[in-house]
DSSP file (Angstrom, degrees, kcal/mol; ACC not computed):
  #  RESIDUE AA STRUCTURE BP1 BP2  ACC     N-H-->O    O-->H-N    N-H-->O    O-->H-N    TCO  KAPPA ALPHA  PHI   PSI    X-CA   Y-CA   Z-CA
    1    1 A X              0   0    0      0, 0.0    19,-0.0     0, 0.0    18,-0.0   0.000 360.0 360.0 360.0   9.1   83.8   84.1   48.5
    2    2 A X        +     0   0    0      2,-0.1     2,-0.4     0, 0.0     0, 0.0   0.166 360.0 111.7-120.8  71.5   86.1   82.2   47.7
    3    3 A X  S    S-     0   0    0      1,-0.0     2,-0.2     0, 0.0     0, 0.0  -0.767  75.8-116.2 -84.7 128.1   83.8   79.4   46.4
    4    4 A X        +     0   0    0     -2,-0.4     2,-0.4     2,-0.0    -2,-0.1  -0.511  44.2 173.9 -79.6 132.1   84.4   79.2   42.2
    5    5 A X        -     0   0    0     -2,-0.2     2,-0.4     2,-0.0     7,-0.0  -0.963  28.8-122.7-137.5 173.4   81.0   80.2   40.5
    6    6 A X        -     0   0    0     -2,-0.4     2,-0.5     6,-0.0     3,-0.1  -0.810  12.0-156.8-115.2 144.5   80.2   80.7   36.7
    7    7 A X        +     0   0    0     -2,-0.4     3,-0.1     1,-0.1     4,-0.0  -0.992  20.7 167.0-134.4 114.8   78.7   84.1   35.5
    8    8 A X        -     0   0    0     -2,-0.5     2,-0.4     1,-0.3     3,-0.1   0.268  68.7 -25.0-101.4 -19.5   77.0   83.2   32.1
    9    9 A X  S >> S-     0   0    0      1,-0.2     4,-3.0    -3,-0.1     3,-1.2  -0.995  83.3 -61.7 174.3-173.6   75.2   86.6   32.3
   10   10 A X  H 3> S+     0   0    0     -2,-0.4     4,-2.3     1,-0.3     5,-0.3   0.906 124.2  56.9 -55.1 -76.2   73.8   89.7   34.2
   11   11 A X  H 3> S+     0   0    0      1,-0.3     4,-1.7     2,-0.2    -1,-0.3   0.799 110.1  49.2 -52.1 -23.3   71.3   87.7   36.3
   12   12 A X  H X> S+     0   0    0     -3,-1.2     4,-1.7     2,-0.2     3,-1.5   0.965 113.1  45.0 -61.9 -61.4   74.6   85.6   37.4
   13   13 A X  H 3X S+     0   0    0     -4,-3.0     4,-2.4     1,-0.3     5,-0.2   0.992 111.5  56.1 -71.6 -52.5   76.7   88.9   38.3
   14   14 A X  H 3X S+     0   0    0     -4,-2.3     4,-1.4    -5,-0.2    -1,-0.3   0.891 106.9  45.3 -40.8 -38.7   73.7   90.1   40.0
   15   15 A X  H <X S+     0   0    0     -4,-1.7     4,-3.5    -3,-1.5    -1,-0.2   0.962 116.1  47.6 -67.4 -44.7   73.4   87.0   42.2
   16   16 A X  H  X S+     0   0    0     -4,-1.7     4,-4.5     2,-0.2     5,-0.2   0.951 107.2  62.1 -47.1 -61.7   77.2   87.2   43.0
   17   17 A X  H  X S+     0   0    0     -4,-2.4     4,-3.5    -5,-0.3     5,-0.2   0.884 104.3  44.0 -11.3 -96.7   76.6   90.8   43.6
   18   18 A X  H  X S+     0   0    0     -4,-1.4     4,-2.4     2,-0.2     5,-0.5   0.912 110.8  51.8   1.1-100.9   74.6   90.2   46.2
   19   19 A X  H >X S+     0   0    0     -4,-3.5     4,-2.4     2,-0.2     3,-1.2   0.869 111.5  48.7 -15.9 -63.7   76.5   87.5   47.9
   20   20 A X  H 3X S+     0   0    0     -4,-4.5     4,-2.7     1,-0.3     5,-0.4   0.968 109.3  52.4 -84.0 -57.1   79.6   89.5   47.9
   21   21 A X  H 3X S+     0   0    0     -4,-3.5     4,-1.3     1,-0.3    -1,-0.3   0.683 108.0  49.6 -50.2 -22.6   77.9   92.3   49.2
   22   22 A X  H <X S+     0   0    0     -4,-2.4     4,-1.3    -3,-1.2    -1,-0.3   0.920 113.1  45.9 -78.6 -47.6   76.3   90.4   52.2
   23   23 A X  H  X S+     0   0    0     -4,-2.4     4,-1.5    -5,-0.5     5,-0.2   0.913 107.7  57.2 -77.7 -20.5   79.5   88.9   53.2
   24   24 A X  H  X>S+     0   0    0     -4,-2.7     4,-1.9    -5,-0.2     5,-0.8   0.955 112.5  49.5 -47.6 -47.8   81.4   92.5   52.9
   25   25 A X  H >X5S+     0   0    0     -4,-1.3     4,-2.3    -5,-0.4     3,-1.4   0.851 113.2  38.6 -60.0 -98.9   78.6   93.5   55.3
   26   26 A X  H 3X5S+     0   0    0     -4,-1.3     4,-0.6     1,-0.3    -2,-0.2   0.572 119.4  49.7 -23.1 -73.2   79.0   90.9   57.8
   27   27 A X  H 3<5S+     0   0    0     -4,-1.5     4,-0.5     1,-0.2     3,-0.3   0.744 124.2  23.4 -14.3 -75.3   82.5   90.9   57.6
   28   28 A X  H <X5S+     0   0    0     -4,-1.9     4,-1.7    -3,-1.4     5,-0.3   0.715 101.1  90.4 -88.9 -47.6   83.3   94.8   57.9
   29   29 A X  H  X<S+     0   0    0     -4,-2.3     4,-1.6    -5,-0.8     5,-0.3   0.790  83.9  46.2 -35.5 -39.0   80.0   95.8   59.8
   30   30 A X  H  X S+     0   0    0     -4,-0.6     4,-2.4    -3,-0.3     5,-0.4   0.916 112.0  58.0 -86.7 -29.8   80.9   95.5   63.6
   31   31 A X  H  > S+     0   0    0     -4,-0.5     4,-1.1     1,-0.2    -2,-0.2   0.969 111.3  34.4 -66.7 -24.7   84.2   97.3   62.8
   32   32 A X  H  < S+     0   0    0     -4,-1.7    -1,-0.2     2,-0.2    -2,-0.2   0.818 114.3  59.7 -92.1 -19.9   82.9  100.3   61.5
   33   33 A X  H >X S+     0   0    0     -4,-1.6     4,-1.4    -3,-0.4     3,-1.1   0.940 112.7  45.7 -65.6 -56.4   79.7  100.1   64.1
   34   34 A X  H 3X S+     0   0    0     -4,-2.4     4,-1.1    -5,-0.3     5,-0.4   0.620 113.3  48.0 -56.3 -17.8   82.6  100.2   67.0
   35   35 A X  H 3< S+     0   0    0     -4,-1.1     9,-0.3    -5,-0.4    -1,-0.2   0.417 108.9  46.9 -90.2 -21.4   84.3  102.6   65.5
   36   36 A X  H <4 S+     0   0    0     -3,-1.1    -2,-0.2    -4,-0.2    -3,-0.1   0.552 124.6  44.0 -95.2 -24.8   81.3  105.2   64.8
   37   37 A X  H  < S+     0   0    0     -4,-1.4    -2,-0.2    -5,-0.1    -3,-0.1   0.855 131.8   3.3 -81.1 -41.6   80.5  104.4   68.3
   38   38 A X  S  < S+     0   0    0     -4,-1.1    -3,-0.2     2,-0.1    -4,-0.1   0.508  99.2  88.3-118.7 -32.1   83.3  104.4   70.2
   39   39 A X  S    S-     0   0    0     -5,-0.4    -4,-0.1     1,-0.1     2,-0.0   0.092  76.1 -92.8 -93.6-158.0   86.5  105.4   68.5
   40   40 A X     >  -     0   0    0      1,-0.1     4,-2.6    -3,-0.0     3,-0.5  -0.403  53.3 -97.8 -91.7-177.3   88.4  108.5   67.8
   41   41 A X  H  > S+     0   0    0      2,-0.2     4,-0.6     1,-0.2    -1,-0.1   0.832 124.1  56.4 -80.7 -14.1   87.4  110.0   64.3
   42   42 A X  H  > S+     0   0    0      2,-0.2     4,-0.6     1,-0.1    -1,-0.2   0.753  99.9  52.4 -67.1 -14.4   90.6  108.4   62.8
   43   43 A X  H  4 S+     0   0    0     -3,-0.5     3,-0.5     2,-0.2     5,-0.3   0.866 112.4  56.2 -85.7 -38.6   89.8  104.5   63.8
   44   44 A X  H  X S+     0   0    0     -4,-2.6     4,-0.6    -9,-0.3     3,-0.3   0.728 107.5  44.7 -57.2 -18.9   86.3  105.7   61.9
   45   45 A X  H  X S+     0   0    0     -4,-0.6     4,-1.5     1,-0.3     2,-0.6   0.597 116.5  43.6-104.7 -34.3   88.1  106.7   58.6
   46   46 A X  H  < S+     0   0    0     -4,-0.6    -1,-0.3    -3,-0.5    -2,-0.0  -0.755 111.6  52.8-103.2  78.7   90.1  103.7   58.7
   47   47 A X  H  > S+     0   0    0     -2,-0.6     4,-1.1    -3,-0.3    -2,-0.2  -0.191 120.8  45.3 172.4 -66.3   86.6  101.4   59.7
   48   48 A X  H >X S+     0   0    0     -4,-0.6     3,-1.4    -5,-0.3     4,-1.3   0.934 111.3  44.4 -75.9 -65.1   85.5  103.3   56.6
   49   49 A X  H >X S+     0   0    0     -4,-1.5     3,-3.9     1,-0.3     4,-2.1   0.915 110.4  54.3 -22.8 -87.1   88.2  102.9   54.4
   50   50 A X  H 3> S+     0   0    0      1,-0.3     4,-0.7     2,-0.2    -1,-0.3   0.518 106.6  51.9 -11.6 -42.5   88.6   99.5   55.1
   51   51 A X  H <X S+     0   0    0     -3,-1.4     4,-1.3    -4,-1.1    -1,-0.3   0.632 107.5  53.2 -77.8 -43.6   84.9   98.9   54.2
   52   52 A X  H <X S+     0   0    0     -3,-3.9     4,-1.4    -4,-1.3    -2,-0.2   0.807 113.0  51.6-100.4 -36.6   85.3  100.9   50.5
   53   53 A X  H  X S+     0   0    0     -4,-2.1     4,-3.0    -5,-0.3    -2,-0.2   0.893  97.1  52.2 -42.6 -48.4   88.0   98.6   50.0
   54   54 A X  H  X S+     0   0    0     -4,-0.7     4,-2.6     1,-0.2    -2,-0.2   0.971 113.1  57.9 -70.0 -44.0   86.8   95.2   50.6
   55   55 A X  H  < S+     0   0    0     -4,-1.3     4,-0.4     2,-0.2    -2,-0.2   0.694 107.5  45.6 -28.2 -36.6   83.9   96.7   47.9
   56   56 A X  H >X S+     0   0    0     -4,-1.4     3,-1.2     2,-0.1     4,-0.6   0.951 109.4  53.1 -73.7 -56.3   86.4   97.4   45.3
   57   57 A X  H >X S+     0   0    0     -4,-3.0     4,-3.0     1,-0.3     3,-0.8   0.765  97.8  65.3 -48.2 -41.8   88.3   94.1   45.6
   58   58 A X  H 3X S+     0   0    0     -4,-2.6     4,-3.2     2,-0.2    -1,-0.3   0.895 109.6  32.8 -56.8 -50.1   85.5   92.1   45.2
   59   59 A X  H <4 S+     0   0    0     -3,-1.2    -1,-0.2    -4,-0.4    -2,-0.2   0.597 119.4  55.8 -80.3  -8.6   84.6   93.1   41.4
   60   60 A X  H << S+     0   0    0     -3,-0.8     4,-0.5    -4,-0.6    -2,-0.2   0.471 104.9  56.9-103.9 -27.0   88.7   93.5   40.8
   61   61 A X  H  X S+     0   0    0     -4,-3.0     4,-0.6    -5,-0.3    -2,-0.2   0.872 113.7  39.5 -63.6 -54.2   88.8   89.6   42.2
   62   62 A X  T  < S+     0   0    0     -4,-3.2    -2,-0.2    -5,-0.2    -3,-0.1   0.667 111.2  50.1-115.5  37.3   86.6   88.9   39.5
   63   63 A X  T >4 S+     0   0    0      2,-0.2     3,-1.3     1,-0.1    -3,-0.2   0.681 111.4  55.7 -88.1 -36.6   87.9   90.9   36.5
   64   64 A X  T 3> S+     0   0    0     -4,-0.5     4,-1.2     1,-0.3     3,-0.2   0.623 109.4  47.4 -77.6 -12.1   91.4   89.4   37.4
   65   65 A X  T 3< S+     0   0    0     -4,-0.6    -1,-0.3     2,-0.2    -2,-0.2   0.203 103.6  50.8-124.0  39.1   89.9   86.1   37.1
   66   66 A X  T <4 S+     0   0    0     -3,-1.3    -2,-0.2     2,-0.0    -1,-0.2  -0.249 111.7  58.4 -95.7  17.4   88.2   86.5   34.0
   67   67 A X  T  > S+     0   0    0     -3,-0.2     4,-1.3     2,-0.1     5,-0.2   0.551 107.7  53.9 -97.9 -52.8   92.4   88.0   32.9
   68   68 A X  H  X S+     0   0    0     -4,-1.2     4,-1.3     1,-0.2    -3,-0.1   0.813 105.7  45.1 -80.3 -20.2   93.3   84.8   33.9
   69   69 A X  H  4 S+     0   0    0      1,-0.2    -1,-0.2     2,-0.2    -2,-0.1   0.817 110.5  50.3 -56.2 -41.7   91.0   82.8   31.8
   70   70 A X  H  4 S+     0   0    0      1,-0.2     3,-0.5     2,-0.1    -2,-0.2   0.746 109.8  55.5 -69.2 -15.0   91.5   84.5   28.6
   71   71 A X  H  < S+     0   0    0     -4,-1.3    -1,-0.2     1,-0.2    -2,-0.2   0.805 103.0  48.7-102.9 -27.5   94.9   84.0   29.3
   72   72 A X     <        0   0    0     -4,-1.3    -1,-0.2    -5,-0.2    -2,-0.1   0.064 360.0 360.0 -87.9  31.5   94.7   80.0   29.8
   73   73 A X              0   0    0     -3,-0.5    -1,-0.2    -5,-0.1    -2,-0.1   0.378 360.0 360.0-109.7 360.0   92.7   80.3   26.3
């Protein structure tokens, strides 16, 4: 993600969506599958954790760079 793309409207943030969500998955998926599988219930909560994080950052990556455009305006 961190390729620059232009969001002209909803059907843009919807494709982005998407994206980001796929590579959150890949990304984040075997840990929290080893971790439901194998670990104690605290490596699962921090698997999990981990997981609702990379989810936030992504739409807080690009509200902070639509901050930094208005700001180079």
């Amino acid at each position: 993600m961190d390729d620059a793309i232009t969001i002209h409207n909803r059907a843009d943030f919807g494709l982005w969506a998407i994206e980001a969500a796929k590579q959150i998955d890949g990304e984040q998926r075997f840990d929290l599958a080893k971790a439901a599988r194998d670990g104690t219930e605290g490596e699962l909560r921090d698997a999990g954790n981990a997981l609702g994080q990379a989810i936030t950052n992504a739409p807080l990556g690009v509200y902070d760079g639509l901050l930094d455009s208005a700001e180079d305006e």
